[in-house]
C-alpha positions as CSV (number, residue, x, y, z in Angstrom):
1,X,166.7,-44.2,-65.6
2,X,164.5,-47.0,-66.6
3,X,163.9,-47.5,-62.5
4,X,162.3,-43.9,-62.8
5,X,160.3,-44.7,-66.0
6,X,158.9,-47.5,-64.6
7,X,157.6,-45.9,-61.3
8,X,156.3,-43.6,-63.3
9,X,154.2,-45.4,-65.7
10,X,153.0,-47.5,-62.1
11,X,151.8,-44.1,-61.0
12,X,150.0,-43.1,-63.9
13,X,148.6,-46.9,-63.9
14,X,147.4,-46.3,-60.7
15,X,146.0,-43.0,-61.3
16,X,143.9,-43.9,-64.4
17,X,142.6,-47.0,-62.2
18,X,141.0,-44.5,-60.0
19,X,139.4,-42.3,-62.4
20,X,137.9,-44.9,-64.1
21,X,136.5,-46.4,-60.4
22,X,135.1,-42.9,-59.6
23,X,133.1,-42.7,-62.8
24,X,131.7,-46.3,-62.7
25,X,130.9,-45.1,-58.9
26,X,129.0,-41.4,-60.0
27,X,127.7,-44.0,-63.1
28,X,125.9,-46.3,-60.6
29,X,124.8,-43.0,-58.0
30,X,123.1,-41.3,-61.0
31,X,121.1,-45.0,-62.1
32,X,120.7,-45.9,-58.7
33,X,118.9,-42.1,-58.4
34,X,116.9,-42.8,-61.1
35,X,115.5,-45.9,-60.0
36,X,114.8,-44.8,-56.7
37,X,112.3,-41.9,-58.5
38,X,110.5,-43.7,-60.6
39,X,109.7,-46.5,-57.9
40,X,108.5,-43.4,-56.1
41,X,106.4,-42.0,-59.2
42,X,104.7,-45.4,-59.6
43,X,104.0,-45.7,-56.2
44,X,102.5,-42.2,-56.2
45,X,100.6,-43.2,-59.0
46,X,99.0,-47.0,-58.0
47,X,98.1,-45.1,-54.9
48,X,96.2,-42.2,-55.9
49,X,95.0,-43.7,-59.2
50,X,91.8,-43.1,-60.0
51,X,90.0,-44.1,-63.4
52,X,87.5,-41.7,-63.1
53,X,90.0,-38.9,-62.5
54,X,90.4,-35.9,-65.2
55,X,91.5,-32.2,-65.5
56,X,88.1,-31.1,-64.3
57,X,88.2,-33.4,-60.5
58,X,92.1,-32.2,-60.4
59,X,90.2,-28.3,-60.7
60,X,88.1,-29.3,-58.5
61,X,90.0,-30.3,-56.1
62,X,92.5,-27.6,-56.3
63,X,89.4,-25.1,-55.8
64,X,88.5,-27.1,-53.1
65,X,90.1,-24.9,-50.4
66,X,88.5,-21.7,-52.0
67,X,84.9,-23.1,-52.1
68,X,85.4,-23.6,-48.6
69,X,86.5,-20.3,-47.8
70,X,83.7,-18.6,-49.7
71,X,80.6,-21.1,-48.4
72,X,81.7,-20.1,-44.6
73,X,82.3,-16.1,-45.4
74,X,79.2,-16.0,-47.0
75,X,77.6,-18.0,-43.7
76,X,79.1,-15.6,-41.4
77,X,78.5,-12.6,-43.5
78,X,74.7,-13.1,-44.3
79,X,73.7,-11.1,-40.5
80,X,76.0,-8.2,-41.7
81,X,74.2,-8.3,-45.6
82,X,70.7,-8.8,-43.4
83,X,71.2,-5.5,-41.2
84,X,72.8,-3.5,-44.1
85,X,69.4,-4.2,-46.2
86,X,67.6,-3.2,-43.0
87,X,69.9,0.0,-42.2
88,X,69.7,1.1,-46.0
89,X,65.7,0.8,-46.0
90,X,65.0,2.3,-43.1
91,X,67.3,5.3,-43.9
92,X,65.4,5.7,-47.3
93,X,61.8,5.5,-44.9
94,X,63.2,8.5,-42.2
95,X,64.4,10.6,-45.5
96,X,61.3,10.1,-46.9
97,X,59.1,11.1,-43.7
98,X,61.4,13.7,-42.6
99,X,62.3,15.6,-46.1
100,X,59.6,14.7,-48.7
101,X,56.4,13.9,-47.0
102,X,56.1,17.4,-45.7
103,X,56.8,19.3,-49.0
104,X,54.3,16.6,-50.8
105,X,51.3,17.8,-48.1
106,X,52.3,21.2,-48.6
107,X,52.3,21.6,-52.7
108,X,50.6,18.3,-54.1
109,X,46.7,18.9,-54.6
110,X,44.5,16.5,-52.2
111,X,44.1,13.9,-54.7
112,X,48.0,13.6,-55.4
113,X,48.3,13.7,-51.6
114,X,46.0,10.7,-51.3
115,X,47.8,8.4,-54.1
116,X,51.0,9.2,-52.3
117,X,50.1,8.4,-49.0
118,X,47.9,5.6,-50.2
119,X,50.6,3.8,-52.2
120,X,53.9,4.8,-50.4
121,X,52.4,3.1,-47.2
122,X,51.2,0.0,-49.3
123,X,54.2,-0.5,-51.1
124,X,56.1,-0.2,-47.7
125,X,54.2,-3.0,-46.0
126,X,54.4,-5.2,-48.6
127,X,58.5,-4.9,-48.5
128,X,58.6,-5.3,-44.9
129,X,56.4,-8.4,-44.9
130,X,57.7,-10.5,-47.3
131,X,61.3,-9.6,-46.7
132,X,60.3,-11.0,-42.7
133,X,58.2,-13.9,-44.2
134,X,61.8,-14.6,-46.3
135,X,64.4,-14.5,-44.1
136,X,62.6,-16.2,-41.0
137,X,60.5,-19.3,-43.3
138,X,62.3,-22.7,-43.6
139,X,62.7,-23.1,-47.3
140,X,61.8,-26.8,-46.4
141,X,63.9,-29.7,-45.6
142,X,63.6,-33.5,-46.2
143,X,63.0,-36.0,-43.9
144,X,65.9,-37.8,-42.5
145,X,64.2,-41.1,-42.6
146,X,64.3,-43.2,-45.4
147,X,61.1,-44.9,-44.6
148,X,59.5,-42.2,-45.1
149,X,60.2,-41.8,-49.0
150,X,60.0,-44.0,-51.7
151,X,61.4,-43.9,-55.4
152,X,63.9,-40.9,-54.3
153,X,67.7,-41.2,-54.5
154,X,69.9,-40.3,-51.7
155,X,72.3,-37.4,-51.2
156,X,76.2,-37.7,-51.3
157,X,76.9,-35.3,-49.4
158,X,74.4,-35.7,-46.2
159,X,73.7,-39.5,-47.0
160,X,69.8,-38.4,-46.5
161,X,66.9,-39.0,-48.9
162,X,67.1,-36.6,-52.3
163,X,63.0,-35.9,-53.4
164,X,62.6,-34.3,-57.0
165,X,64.0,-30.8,-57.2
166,X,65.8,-31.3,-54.2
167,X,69.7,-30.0,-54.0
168,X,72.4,-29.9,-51.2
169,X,73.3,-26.5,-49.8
170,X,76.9,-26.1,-49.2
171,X,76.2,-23.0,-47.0
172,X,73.7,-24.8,-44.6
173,X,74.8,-27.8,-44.8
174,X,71.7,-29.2,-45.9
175,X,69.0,-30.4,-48.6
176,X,66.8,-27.7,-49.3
177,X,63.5,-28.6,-51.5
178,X,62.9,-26.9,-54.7
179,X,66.1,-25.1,-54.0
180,X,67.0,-22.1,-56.1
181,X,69.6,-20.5,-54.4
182,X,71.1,-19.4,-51.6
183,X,70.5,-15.6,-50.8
184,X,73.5,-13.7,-48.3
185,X,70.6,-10.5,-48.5
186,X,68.3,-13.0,-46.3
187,X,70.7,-15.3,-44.7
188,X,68.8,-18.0,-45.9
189,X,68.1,-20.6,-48.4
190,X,65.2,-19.9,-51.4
191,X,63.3,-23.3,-51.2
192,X,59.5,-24.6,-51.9
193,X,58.5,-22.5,-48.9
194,X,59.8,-19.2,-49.3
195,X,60.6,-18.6,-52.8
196,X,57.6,-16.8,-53.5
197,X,58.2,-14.5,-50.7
198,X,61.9,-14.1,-52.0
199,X,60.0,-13.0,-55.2
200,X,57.5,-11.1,-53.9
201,X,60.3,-8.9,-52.4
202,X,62.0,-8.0,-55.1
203,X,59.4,-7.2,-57.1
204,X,57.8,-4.8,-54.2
205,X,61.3,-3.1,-53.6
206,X,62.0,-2.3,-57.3
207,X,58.2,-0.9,-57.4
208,X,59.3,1.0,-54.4
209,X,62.8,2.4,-55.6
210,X,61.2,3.5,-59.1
211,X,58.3,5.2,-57.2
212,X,60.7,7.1,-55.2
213,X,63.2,7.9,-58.0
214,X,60.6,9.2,-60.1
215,X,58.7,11.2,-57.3
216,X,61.9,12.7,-56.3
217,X,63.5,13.4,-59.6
218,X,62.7,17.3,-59.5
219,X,63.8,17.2,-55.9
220,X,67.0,15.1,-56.6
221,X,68.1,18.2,-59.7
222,X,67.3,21.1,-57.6
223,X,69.1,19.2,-54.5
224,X,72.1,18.7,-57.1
225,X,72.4,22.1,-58.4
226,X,72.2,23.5,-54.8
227,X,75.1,21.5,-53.9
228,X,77.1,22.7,-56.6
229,X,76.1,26.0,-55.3
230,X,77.5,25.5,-52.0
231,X,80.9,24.6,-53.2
232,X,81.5,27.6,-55.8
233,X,80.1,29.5,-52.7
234,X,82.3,27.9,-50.4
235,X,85.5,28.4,-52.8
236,X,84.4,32.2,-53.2
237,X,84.3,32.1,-49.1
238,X,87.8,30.8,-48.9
239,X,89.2,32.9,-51.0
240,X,87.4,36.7,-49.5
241,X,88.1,35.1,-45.9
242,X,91.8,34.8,-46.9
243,X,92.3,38.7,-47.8
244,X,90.8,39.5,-44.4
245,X,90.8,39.1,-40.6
246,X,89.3,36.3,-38.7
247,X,86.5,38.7,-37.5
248,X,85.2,39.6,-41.1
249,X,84.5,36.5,-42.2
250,X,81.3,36.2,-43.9
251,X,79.0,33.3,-42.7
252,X,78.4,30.8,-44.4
253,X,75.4,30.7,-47.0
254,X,73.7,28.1,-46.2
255,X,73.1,26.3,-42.9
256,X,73.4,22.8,-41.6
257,X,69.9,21.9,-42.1
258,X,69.5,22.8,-46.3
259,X,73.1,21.1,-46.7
260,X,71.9,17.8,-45.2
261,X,68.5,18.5,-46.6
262,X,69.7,18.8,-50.0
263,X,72.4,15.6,-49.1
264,X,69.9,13.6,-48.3
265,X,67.9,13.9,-51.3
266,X,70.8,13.0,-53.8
267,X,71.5,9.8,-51.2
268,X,68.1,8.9,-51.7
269,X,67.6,9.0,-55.3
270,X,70.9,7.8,-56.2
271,X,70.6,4.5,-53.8
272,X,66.7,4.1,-55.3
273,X,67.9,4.1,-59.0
274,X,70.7,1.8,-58.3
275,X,68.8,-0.8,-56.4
276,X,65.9,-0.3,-58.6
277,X,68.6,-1.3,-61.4
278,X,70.4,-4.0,-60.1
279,X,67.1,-5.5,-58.5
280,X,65.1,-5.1,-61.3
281,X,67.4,-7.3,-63.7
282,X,67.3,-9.9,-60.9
283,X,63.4,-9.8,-60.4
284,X,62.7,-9.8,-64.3
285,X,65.4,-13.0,-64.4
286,X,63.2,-15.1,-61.7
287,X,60.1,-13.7,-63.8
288,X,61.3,-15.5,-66.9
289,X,62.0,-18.7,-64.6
290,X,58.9,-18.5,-63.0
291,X,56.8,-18.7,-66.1
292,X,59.0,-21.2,-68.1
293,X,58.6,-23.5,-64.5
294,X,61.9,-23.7,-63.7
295,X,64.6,-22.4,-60.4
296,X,67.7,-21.0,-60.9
297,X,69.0,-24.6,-60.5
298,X,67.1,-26.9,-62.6
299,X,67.7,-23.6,-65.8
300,X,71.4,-25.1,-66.2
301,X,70.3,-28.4,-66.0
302,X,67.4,-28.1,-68.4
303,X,69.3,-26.5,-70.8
304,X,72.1,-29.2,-70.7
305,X,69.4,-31.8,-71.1
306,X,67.7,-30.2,-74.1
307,X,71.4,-29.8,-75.6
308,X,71.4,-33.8,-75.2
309,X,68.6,-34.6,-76.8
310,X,68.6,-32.2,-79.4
311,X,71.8,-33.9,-80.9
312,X,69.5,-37.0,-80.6
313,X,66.5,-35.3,-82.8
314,X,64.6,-35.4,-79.7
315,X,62.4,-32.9,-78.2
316,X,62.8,-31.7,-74.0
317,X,59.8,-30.9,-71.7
318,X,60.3,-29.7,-68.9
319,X,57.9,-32.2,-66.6
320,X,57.0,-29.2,-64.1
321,X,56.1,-26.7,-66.6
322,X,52.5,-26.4,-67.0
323,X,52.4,-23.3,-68.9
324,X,53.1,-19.5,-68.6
325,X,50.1,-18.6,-67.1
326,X,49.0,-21.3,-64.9
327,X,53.0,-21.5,-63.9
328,X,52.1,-18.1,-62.3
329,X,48.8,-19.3,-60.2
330,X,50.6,-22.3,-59.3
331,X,53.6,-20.4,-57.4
332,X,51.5,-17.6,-56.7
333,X,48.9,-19.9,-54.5
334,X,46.0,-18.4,-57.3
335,X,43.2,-20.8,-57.1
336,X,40.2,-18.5,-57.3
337,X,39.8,-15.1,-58.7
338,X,39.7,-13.5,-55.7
339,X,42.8,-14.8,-54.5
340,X,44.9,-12.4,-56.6
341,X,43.8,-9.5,-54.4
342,X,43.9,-11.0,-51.1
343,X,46.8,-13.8,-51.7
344,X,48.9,-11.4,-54.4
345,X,47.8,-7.9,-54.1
346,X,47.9,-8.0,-49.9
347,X,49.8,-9.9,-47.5
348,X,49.6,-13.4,-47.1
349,X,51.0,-16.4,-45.4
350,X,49.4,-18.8,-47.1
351,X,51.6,-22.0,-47.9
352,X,52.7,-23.2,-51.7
353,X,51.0,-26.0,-53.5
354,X,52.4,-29.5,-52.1
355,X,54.4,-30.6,-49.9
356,X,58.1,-30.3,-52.1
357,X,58.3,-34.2,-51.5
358,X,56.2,-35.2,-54.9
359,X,55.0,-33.4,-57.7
360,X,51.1,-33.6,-58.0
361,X,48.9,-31.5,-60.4
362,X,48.2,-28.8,-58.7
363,X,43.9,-28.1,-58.6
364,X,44.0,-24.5,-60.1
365,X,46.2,-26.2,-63.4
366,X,43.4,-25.8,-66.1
367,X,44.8,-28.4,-68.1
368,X,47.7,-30.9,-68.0
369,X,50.4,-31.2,-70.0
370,X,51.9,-34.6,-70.1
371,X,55.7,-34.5,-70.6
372,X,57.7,-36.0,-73.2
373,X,60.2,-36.4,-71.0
374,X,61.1,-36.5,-67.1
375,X,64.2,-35.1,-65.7
């Protein structure tokens, strides 16, 4: 009996022995694991440790990827965006010889006749040039050599000389003087040397669409209410056809040619007043940048910089600001009188004041206005 009891308590010995190794074993597994990740975490850390790193470089950096998708889609998609501004306009142009040009001859008086004609044909050639002059100018690049520049900084992303006003282009991969933006509509940069034909666009094409939207605004509610016309008619065809044989069905009311006629007419005034919309906000935008001397650019970085010194009790100039009006003759290339007809009010391919490298005062500035402060 006590043989038994003694085995016994030997086995439970024995058994506790091993449950108490097996824990101190999972013990030393489980700090063992936890050593081995926070070696890891501080060697992730003293590698990618970065003092200048915060929530808005991690952003950035996540976004990354999608920057990059959008800077090559819009590359690649600017000759679609190029030959859909040229399909769209020259559909307007055929609609407008083919459908409204010969009712204006035969119902306008001869002086309407002659405004229309006159002014149609103007505004057209003033579209067409400057939207040619803006997508095949250079905006204006600078040098590669950094002999060739002094006082400038140099570009991070290009490692190439940085002139005042001068900012990389993701898109083209390159430093664009006076840069305002980069338009998909022309496939190309708006720099120093074709910003004002970027403008000049605009403006023309929104003159253009309100011209035709209000010419063909009677047009565009009898067109309508013909349409409407067609369908009740249509309906009441459907329904008279169904009741009898294939043979006695009526024809229709009205033929091909007044259904795309009347088609035509509400394509037309609908695109105009939409364009002439949406452009005109984005024309009257530039306009206010224009006259307060600033691109679409240096407006953020103006504003930030006023901010900055307003907390400061100090007061911001902006150094290339030389007034409303003479901001206008300065972009504009007006250094006579005459020059607003033949250099504004006709086509021109004259070039901008400077050079985009430095800043002078330009000759037709009446006076200057020394800065308080540079940028």
């Amino acid at each position: 009996m006590r043989s038994r009891q003694r085995m016994f308590a030997a086995v439970m010995r024995l058994l506790l022995k091993c449950l108490r190794l097996g824990r101190r074993r999972r013990f030393k597994l489980v700090r063992q694991t936890e050593q081995l990740w926070h070696y890891g975490h501080l060697c992730l850390r003293s590698l990618l440790y970065n003092s200048f790193t915060n929530s808005d470089v991690v952003l950035d950096s996540l976004f990354e990827p999608v920057y990059w998708l959008v800077d090559h889609v819009t590359r690649w998609f600017g000759v679609v965006f190029v030959a859909l501004v040229i399909g769209l306009t020259s559909s307007i142009v055929a609609i407008v010889y083919i459908c409204l040009l010969p009712l204006i001859l035969q119902t306008y008086t001869p002086a309407w006749i002659c405004w229309h004609l006159a002014y149609g044909h103007w505004n057209l050639i003033m579209i067409v040039f400057h939207y040619y002059m803006a997508i095949t100018t250079s905006p204006g690049h600078p040098p590669q050599a950094k002999d060739d520049l002094t006082g400038v900084s140099i570009c991070r992303k290009c490692i190439a000389p940085k002139p005042a006003r001068t900012h990389h282009c993701s898109i083209c991969n390159r430093c664009v003087l006076k840069m305002d933006h980069h338009c998909p509509w022309l496939n190309n940069c708006v720099g120093h040397y074709n910003h004002r034909y970027f403008f000049s666009f605009c403006l023309f094409m929104t003159m253009g669409c309100i011209y035709c939207s209000i010419s063909s605004w009677e047009m565009f509610r009898d067109a309508y209410a013909a349409i409407e016309r067609m369908k009740l008619l249509e309906k009441e065809r459907l329904q008279v056809a169904a009741n009898q044989t294939y043979f006695q069905t009526p024809p229709p009311t009205f033929s091909f040619r007044q259904r795309a006629f009347h088609k035509s007419v509400v394509y037309l005034w609908v695109l105009c007043s939409s364009v002439a919309l949406a452009l005109g906000a984005l024309t009257l935008w530039h306009a206010a940048l224009i006259t307060r001397g600033e691109t679409s650019i240096e407006r953020h970085i103006n504003k930030k910089e006023r901010q900055r010194l307003q907390k400061k009790g100090k007061v911001f100039r902006n150094p290339y600001s030389y007034g409303g009006w003479d901001n206008w003759k300065v972009f504009l290339g007006v250094d006579v009188p005459r020059h607003w007809l033949t250099r504004v009010l006709l086509p021109s391919p004259h070039l901008p004041h400077g050079t985009g490298l430095s800043w002078d005062l330009p000759p037709c500035v009446t006076e200057q206005r020394t800065p308080l402060l540079a940028i």
